[in-house]
Structures are given as structure tokens and as C-alpha cells.
C-alpha positions in Angstrom: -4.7 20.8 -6.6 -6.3 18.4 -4.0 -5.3 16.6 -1.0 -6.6 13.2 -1.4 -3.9 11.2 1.1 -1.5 11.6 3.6 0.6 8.3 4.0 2.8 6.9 6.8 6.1 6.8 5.0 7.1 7.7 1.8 7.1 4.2 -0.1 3.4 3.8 1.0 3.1 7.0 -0.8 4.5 6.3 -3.7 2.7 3.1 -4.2 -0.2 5.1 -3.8 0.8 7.4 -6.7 1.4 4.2 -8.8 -1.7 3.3 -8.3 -3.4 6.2 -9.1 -1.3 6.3 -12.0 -2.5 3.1 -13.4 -5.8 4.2 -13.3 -5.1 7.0 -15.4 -5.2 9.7 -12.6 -2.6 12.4 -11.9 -1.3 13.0 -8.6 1.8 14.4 -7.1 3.7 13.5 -3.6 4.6 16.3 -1.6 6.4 16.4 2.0 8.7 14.1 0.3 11.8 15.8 2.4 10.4 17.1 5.7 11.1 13.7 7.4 14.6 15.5 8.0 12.7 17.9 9.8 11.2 16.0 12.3 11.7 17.7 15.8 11.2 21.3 14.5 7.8 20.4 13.4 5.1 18.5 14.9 5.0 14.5 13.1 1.5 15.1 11.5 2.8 17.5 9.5 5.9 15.5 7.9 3.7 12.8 6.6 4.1 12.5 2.8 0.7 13.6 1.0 -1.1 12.8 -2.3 -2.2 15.6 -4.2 -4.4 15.0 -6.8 -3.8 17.2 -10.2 -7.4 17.3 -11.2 -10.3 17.7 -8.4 -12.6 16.0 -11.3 -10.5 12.4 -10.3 -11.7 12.5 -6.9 -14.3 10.1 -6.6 -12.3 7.6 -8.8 -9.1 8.2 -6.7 -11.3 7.9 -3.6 -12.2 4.5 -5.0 -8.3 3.4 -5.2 -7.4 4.6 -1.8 -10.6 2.6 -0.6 -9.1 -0.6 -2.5 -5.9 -0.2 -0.9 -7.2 -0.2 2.1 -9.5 -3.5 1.9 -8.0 -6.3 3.9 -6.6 -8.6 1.2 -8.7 -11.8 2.3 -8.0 -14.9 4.9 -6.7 -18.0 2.9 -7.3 -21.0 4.4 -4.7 -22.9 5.9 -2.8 -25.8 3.0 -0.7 -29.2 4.0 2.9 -29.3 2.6 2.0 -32.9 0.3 5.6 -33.9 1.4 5.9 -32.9 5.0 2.2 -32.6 5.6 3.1 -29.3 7.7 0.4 -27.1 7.4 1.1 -23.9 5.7 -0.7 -20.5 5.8 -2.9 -20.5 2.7 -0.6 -17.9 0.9 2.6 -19.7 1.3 3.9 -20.7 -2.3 6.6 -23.1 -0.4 6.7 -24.9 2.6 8.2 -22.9 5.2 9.2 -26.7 6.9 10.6 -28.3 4.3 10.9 -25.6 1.4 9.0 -27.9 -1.1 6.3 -26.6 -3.6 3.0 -26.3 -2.6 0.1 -27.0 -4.7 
């Protein structure tokens, strides 16, 4: 086995692992309980971790954990065609009048 990741909380980790999963690679979480430990053990070392199961999947895992960490985009900002509020791009609803945007 092969470190590949440590995360800052466990559901970060376990995204992680899902995505890994999906691209066929096997990993495994471990320091999934120390966080009860914290105090008698210095932080760094209750992080949860990715293991990787093969050390063959480490350039394509490398790849994922580089994709994860890409900054998703800006979207430009959208007017509400009821309201005309403008909306960050993302926003599937206006967050002034709740309606639909297109």
C-alpha cells in the first residue's frame, strides 16, 4: 500500500475514495477514528489518509487528486428575467425573488 492523500476531515476523504473508485482505482481510508484522539496526539497525525491498494494507480490517482483540487471556474454574473437582481452565475434560482433562472 501507498499513501496517496491525507484529507482535512473525513467526508473529504471519502469523496476522495469515491472518486478514485469511479476511475476504477482501489484505495482504502485509514485514521478514520483517531479524530477521538485528538489531544494525546499531535493534529497532523489524525488526519484521515488515502491509501492506494496498488502503487501501479499512482499517476492516474495523482491525476484525480489534481482534478479535485482545480478551482471549479468563475461564472459570470446572470439577471433574475423577473426581478432583474443579478445572480451569481451558478445560482439555479433567484436568491431575491426565488424565480427560475435561465
Amino acid at each position: 500500500m501507498l499513501k496517496l492523500y491525507s484529507a482535512a476531515n473525513l467526508q473529504e476523504a471519502y469523496l476522495m475514495l469515491h472518486l478514485l473508485a469511479a476511475e476504477g482505482i482501489q484505495a482504502k481510508v485509514l485514521n478514520e477514528h483517531t479524530h477521538g484522539a485528538l489531544g494525546e496526539i499531535p493534529f497532523i497525525h489524525a488526519y484521515p489518509e488515502i491509501w492506494l491498494q496498488r502503487e501501479d494507480d499512482l499517476p492516474r490517482a495523482r491525476e484525480v487528486v489534481a482534478a479535485f483540487g482545480r478551482d471549479p471556474g468563475v461564472f459570470d454574473p446572470v439577471a433574475c428575467p423577473t426581478c432583474g437582481e443579478e445572480n451569481p452565475g451558478n445560482f439555479e434560482t433567484c436568491w431575491h425573488c426565488g424565480q427560475t433562472l435561465a
